[in-house]
N, C-alpha and C positions, 0 to 999 in steps of 0.2 A: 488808302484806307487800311489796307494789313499793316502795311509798314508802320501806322501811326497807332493799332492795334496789335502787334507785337512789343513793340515799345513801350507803350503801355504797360503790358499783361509783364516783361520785366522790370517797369520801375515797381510794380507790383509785389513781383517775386524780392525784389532786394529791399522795398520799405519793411515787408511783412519777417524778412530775415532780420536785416537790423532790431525790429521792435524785438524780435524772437531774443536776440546777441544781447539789447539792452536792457529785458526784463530779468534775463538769466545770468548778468552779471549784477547787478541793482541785488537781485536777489541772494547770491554765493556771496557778496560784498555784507551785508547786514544778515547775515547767516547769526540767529539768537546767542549760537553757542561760543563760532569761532566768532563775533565781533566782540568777544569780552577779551579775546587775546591781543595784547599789545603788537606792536607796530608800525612803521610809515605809514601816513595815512593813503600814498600810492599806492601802495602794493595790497590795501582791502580790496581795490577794485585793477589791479593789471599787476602781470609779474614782468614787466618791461624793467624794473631796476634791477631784479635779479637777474633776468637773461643778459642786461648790458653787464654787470658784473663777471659773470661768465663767462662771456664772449671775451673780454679782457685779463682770462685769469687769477680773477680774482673772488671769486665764490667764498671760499672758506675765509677767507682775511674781512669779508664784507659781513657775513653772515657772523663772524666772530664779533665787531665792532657793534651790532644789533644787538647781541646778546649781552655788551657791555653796557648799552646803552638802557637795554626796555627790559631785561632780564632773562631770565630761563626759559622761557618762552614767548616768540618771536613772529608773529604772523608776518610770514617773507612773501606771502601771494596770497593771491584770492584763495585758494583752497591746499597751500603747503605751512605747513608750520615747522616753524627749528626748535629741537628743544637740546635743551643743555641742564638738565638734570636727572639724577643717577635713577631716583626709585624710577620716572618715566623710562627711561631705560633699558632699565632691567624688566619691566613690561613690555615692551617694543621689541625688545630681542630675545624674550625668557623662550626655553623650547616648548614646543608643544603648543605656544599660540600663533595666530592667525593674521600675525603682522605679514603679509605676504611683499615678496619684492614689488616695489614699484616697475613700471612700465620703461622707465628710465634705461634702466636693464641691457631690453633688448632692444632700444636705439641706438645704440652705438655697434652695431650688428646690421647685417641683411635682412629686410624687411619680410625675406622668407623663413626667417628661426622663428620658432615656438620653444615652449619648455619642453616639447620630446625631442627635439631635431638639435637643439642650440646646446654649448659644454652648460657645465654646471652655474659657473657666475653668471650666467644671462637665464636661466630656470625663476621663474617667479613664486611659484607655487612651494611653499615647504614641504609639505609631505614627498612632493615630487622631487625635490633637492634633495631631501633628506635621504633616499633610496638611492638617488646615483652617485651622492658622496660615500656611501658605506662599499659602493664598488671601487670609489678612485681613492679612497683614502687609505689604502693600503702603501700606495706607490711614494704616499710620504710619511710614514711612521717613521718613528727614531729609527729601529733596527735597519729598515728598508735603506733610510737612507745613509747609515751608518756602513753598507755595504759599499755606497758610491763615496765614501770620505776620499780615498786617493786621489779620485780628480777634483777636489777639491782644491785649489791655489790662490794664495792673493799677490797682486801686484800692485805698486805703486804708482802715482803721476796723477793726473787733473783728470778730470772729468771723462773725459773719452778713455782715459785707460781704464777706470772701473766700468764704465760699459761695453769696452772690450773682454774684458775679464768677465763680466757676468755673462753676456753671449758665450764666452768659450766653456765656461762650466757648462751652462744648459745644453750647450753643443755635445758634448761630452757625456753629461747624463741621460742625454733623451738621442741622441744616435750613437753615443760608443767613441764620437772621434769630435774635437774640437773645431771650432770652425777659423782657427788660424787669424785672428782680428791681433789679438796680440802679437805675433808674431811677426804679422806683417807690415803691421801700425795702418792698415787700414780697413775699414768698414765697409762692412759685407753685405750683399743685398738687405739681410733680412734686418742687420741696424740701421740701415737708411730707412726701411721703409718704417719701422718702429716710431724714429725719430720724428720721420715726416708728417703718418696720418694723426698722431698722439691727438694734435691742437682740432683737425677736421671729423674726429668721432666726439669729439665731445660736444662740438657744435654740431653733428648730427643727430646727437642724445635731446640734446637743449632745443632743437631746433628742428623737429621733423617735416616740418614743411621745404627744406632747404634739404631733404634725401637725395633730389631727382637732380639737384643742382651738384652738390658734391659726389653722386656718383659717375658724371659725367664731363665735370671741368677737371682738366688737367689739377691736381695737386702740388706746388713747384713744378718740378721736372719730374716727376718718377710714373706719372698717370694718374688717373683720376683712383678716390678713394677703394672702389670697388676691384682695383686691379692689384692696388697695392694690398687689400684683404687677403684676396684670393692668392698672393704669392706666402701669404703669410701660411694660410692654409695648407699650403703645398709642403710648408716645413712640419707639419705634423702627421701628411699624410709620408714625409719619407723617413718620420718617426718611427710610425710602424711598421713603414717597410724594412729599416733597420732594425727595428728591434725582431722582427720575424726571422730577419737574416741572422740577430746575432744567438735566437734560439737552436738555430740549427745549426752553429759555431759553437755553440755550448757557454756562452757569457750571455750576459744581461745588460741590459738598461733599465731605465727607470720606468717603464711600463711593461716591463716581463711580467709583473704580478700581474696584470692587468688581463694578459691574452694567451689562450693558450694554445697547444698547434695545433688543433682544432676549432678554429673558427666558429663552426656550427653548434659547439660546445660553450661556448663564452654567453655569460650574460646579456651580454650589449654587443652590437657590433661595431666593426672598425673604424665605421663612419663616427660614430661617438666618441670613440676613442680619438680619431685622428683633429677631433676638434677639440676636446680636451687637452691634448698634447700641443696644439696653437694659440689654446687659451696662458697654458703654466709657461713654453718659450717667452710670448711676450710678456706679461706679467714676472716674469723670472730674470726679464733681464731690466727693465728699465726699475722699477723700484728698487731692488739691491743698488743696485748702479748708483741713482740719486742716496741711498742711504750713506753709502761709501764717500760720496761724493761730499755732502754735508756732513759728516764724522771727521773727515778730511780738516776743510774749513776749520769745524768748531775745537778741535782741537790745536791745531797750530797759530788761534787767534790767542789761547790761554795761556801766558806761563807758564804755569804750573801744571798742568792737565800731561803735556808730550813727555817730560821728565820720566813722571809716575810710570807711566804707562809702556816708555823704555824700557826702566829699572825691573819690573815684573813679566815682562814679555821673553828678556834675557835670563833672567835665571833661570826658564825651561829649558825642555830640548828646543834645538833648532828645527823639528819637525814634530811639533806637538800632536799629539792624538784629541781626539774633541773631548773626552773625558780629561783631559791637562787642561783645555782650555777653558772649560766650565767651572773649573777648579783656581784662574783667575782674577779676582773680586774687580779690581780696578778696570782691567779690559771688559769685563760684563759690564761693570754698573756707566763706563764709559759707551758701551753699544746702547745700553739703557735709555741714559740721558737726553741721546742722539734722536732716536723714535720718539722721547717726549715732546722734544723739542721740532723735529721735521719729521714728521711723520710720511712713510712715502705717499701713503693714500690720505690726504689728512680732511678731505670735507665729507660731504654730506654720504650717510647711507638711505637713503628715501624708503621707504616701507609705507603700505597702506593698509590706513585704519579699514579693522573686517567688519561686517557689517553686526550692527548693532551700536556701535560704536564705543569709546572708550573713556573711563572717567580716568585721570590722571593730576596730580594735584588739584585744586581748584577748577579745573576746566574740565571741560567735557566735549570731547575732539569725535564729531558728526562721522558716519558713516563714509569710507571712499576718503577721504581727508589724506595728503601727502605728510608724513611726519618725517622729519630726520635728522639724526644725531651727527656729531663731527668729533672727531679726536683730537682735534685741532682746540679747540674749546677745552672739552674736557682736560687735556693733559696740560693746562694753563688756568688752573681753577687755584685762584690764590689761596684759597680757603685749605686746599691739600697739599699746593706746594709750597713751599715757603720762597718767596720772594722769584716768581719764576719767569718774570722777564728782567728785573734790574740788570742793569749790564754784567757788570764783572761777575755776577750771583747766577744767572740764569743759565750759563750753560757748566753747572756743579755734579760732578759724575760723583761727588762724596755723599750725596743725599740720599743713594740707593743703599750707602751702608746700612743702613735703621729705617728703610723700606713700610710704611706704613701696611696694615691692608686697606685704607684709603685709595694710598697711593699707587697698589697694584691695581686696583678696581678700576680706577681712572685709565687707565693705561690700556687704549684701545687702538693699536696700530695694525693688528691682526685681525679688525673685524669684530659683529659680536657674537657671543655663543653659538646661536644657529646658524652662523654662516661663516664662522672660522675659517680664514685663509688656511688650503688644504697643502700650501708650500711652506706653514712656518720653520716646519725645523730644516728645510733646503738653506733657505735665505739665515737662516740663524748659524748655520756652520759655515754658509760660504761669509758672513760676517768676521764670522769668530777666525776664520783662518786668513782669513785680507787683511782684518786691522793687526793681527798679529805680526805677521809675515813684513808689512808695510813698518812698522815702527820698531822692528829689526834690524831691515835692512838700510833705511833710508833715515838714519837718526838725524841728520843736518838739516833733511828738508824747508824750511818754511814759506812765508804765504809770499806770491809776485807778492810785487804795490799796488799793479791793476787789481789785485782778488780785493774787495772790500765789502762790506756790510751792503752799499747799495748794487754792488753789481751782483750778491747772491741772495738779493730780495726774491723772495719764492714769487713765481708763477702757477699755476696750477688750473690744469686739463685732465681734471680727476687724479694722476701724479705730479707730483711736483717737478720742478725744474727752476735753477737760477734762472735769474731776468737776462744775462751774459750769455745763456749755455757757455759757461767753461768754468774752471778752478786753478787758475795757473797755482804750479809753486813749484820751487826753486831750491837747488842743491847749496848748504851754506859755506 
């Protein structure tokens, strides 16, 4: 009799859940406002086409094809919407409102961050962002980082060499001494683990039910995701232990501004610091890296593009200053073209509507409502570029000559306004000094036969990455 009345009392419990799961789907499904929004008619009622998208790498390229399809505004889930038009936009990102980060955020993180405990890209709360960017954002102004120009260096070769080069800079900027990946041609704990967890955080962003699972099955060979975190972690707290050390040596790093010898005197403490200094290593090295890596590609696919870009590179010195190098139109508008076209972070930024909700062209997007923009989108708006996929057209570093302000607007590889990537001018001089340096030294290079169009079809797990991992090319 119990056992037939426990049974019961849960067929109970799970009919009364379901009815609960299928009145409160039925209902966010025929939501008055968002049901005026186009889209799959799946995805009104499940976001299973976006999650399998995702899980595949394919987010931005899927979510782009929506936009082609249904327009500027895209119902991709019961309660996410994409939008790809400018005034929405510039309200989603404008400062001073209350688009607050989505939850997105801090899933790809330890289920123990909050916005006080977690660096700044995982803070959801603006206000709260907004105050601990005004402490770290010193560590990347121009002058700051115009300080660290000397270890600044580019090298040439496929894919794994610019990711060795980008770790060796961060290495060098944020502890004082390089972590020797170039030098020894091979990769060092922390770009193994880089490489490894990239694809298992973004399925634990996408996928939180699947936490307990990926932070305890092995990851290939390196351990499971929470180990290879924690090792990550370790590289910023011996950031500051370096940088402590190299105060009392009398040189700097790139968080000297950050801390002072008194501890108990600093704003924020180390613990802060030491996770922000984990967050800029990996972020600092895999997106330059794939930037490099596709500028690479796109230029030695062009004729015309290598030539140019020789021809202007050599009339400087051989060891340009970043004021020579800003001062090269072709090399800039060729970094330019590069971020239009592969952007490193190029999908969705999720933000969520604050409460009251938001009128934005024709629609009117409900309270709590996921919205999110893509660069990937925008910086492919035929309307502002002219002809920006045709083949031989699409990848055109001459268009930046006569630069619309359309065309700047559009141009969202650094994030928007309120939450401006606080590394751009790092990654913009370590740009400017690789592609120089590389089509310098290595004028004959051009592409294997293996590098082709399909083997550098983007992937993408929040950064991108060829379908291949690699870029061969070859001395002529």
């Amino acid at each position: 009799m119990e056992l037939h009345f426990l049974a019961g009392s849960i067929l109970i419990v799970l009919t009364v859940h379901a009815l609960f799961v299928l009145v409160r789907t039925v209902t966010l499904a025929f939501n008055p406002d968002l049901s005026k929004i186009p889209g799959p008619f799946l995805s009104t009622f499940s976001n299973i086409p976006m999650k399998t998208a995702i899980l595949s790498g394919r987010r931005t390229t899927y979510i782009h094809a929506l936009h082609e399809k249904y327009g500027p505004y895209v119902r991709i889930a019961p309660s996410e919407v994409a939008i790809a038009d400018l005034e929405a936009y510039r309200i989603i990102h404008r400062v001073g409102l209350d688009f607050n980060k989505a939850p997105w955020y801090q899933g790809q993180v330890p289920s123990q961050y909050n916005d006080e405990t977690c660096g700044v890209f995982g803070i959801l709360n603006n206000k709260t962002a907004s105050y601990r960017r005004r402490l770290f954002q010193t560590a990347g102004t121009r002058r700051i980082v115009a300080e660290r120009e000397p270890q600044i260096h580019g090298f040439s070769d496929v894919m794994k060499w610019w990711t060795f080069m980008a770790s060796d800079v961060t290495g060098s900027l944020a502890f004082g001494e390089s972590f020797g990946n170039t030098r020894t041609g091979e990769r060092n704990e922390l770009v193994r683990d880089i490489e490894s967890m990239m694809p298992f955080v973004g399925m634990r962003a996408e996928l939180p039910w699947t936490k307990p699972l990926m932070d305890t099955i092995p990851a290939w060979c390196f351990g499971s995701l929470n180990s290879m975190w924690t090792c990550v972690q370790e590289y910023g707290k011996d950031a500051v232990r370096a940088t402590r050390a190299a105060q009392q040596g009398g040189s700097k790093t790139l968080f000297s501004k950050m801390m002072l010898e008194d501890e108990t005197e600093q704003m924020i403490p180390d613990s802060l610091i030491e996770k922000e200094a984990s967050n800029i290593i990996v972020a600092g090295t895999d997106t330059t890296a794939m930037t490099l890596t596709y500028l690479t590609y796109a230029v030695l696919r062009q004729e015309m593009v290598k030539p140019k870009l020789i021809v202007e590179v050599n009339a400087h010195s051989e060891r340009p200053t970043w004021e020579e190098l800003e001062k090269m139109p072709y090399l800039n508008n060729v970094i330019q073209e590069t971020m239009r076209l592969y952007p490193a972070i190029p999908g969705s930024l999720p933000r969520i509507v604050p409460i009251g909700g938001e009128k934005v062209a024709k629609y009117v997007i409900p309270t709590g409502t996921q919205v999110s923009t893509q660069a990937w989108t925008f910086q492919r708006d035929p309307e502002v570029f002219e002809s920006p996929l045709r083949f031989l057209s699409r990848f055109n570093p001459d268009r930046w000559d006569n630069a619309t302000p359309e065309m700047k607007e559009h141009m969202m590889v650094f994030g928007g306004p309120t939450r401006m990537c606080l590394g751009q001018n790092i990654a913009r001089l370590e740009l400017l000094h690789a592609v120089s340096k590389l089509f310098r030294e290595c004028v004959n290079i051009t592409l294997d036969p293996s590098t082709t169009e399909e083997s550098m079809e983007m992937v993408d797990y929040f950064a991108i990455k060829p379908k291949a991992a690699k870029c061969l090319v070859v001395r002529g």
